[in-house]
N, C-alpha and C positions, 0 to 999 in steps of 0.2 A: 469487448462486445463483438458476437461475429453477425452478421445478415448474409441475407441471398440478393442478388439484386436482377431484377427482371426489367431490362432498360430496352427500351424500343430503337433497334436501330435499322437507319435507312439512309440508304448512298448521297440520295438526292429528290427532288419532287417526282420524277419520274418512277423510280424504285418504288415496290409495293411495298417493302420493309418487313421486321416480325418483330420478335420479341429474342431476347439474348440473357442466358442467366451468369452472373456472375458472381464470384465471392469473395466477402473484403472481412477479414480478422482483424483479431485488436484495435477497435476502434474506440479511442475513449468517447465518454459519455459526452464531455465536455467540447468535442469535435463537431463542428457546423456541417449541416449538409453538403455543401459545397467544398467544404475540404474533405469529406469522404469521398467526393466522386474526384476529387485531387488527386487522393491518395490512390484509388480506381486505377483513374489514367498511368499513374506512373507504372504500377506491375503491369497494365495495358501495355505498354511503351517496353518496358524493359525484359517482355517475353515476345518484343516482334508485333506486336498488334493494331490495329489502327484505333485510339484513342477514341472515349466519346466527345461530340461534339455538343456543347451545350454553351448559352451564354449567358455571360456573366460583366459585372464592372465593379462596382462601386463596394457592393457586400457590405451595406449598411441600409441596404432597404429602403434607397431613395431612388437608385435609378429606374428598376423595374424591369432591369432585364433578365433575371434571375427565372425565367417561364418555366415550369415544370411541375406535371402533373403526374401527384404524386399519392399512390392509393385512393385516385378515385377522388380526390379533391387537388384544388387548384393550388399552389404551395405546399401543399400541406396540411396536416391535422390540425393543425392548430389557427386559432383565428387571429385578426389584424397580425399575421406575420408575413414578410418572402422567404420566399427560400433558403436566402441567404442570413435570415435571422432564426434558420429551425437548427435543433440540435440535435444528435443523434442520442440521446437520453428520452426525447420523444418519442421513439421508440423501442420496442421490446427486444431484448437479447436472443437471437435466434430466429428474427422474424424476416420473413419476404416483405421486401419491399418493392412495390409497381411503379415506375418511374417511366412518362410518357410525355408527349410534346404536346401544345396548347391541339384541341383539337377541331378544327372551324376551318370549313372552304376560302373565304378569305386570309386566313394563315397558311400557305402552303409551308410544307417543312421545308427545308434548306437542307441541312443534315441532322438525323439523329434526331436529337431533340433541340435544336434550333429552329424554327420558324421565321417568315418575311412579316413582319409587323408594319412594315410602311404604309398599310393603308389607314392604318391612325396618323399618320403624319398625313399623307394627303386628306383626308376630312380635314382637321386642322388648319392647313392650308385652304381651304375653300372658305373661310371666313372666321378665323380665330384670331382681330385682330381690332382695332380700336383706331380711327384717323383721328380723335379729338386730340385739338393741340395744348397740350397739360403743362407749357412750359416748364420753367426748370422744374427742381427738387420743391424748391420752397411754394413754387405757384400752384403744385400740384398738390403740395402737405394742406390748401389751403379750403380744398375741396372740402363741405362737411358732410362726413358718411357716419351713421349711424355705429353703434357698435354692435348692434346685431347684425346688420348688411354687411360691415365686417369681417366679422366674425364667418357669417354663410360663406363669404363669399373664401376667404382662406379655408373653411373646410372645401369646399368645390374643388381650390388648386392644390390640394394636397396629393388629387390623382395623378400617380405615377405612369398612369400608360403601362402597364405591365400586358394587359388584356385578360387578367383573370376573371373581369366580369364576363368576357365573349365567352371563355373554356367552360365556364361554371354556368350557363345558361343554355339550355335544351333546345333553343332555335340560335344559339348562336350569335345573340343580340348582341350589340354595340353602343346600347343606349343609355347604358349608366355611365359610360366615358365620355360619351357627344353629352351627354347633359352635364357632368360636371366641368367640359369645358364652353359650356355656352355659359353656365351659371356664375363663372367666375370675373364673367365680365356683364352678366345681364344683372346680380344683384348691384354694382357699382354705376354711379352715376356715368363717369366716364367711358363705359359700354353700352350707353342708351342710344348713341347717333345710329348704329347698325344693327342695333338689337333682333332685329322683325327680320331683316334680310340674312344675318347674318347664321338665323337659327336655318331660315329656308337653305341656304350654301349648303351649311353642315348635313342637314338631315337628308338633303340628295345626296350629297357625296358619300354619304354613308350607306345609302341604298344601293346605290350604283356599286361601291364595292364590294355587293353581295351579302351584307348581315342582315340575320332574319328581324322577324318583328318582338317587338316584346310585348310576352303573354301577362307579366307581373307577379309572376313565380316569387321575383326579392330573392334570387338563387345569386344573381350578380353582387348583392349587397352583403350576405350570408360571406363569401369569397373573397370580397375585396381587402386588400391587405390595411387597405387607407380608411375602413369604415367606409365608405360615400354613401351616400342616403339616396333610396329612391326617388324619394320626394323632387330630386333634381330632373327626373324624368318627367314626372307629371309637369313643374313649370317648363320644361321644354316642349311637351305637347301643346297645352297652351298658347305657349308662344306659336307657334307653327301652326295652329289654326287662327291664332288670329293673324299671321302673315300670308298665310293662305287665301284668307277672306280681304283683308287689304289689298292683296295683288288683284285677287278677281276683280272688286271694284276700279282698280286703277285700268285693268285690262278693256271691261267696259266703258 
């Protein structure tokens, strides 16, 4: 199978960048995205070229670093996948394919299609964390959680952090990731002591790093490779209005 490949490259944040077309033959069907643009780099490399920069780790679709936008959706055509789980039989013999970096002011590109994703780690850091003391294994097994808060609460941590909901969203929102990592510890009993303050942290830090508002498009959820549910946004609103309304009366 032959493609064209129209890959965005750019030096650094500073570089305005363009678009670059390139051609990779014989590629079997059965070949991952990621090892086509493997295969890429190496005739890159071994005609003198500088390589594309893109990142990568795990290629099982768990770590999330896999970012890449591609024909106009976030991974890829296909749904609940990354990158790193699309295959080049997904697409047509002969066809262009657009391959782009996440695209959100708070993402600056790094190179190419690499991006700075650390402002999901800094939100997270402003209050994704839990002081109740659960003692050991067994003291903590002993807590009773239902099996549906359960349940929620494992879909919530299933978010990878890729930031596909930011790319896939028209203001560039960051809301279905701040909520499924508030939710993963607000459906659980042992995420109650910080619940109220812990949502206010997050949703400033999240402001502060410049991601717009969410309109409720469900373009973030459409995208996400993890399935995450809106619905985690709405209980985050929630929360943060009634944290909001708490602090005003403690302020008073």
């Amino acid at each position: 199978m032959n493609y064209t490949l129209k890959i965005w490259r750019q030096k650094n944040a500073a570089d305005s960048g363009s678009f670059v077309s390139y051609k990779v033959e014989n590629i079997d069907g059965e070949t991952s995205f990621l090892e086509m643009m493997d295969v890429l780099n190496q005739q890159l490399v071994t005609r003198g070229e500088e390589p594309v920069a893109y990142d990568h780790d795990c290629r099982e679709g768990v770590c999330g670093m896999c970012s890449m936008y591609i024909n106009g959706r976030a991974h890829g055509p296909n749904e609940l996948t990354t990158t790193c789980q699309l295959y080049m039989r997904h697409f047509k013999n002969g066809s262009t394919i657009i391959i782009e970096p996440w695209r959100a002011k708070p993402f600056p590109v790094i190179k190419d299609l690499m991006v700075d994703r650390s402002a999901f780690d800094r939100i997270q850091q402003a209050g994704a964390y839990i002081s109740m003391n659960a003692g050991s294994a067994p003291d903590a097994n002993n807590i009773m959680i239902s099996k549906e808060a359960a349940d929620a609460a494992f879909e919530a941590a299933e978010c990878i952090g890729c930031g596909a909901c930011v790319a896939a969203c028209k203001n560039s929102s960051a809301s279905l990731f701040v909520s499924a990592k508030l939710a993963q510890f607000a459906l659980l009993p042992q995420g109650q002591v910080e619940r109220y303050q812990r949502t206010l942290n997050m949703v400033q830090a999240m402001d502060a790093e410049g991601f717009g508002s969410c309109s409720n498009t469900s373009a973030c959820e459409a995208e996400c490779p993890k399935g995450i549910s809106v619905k985690h946004i709405a209980m985050m609103n929630r929360d943060y209005l009634k944290a909001t309304m708490c602090s005003e009366k403690v302020m008073s």
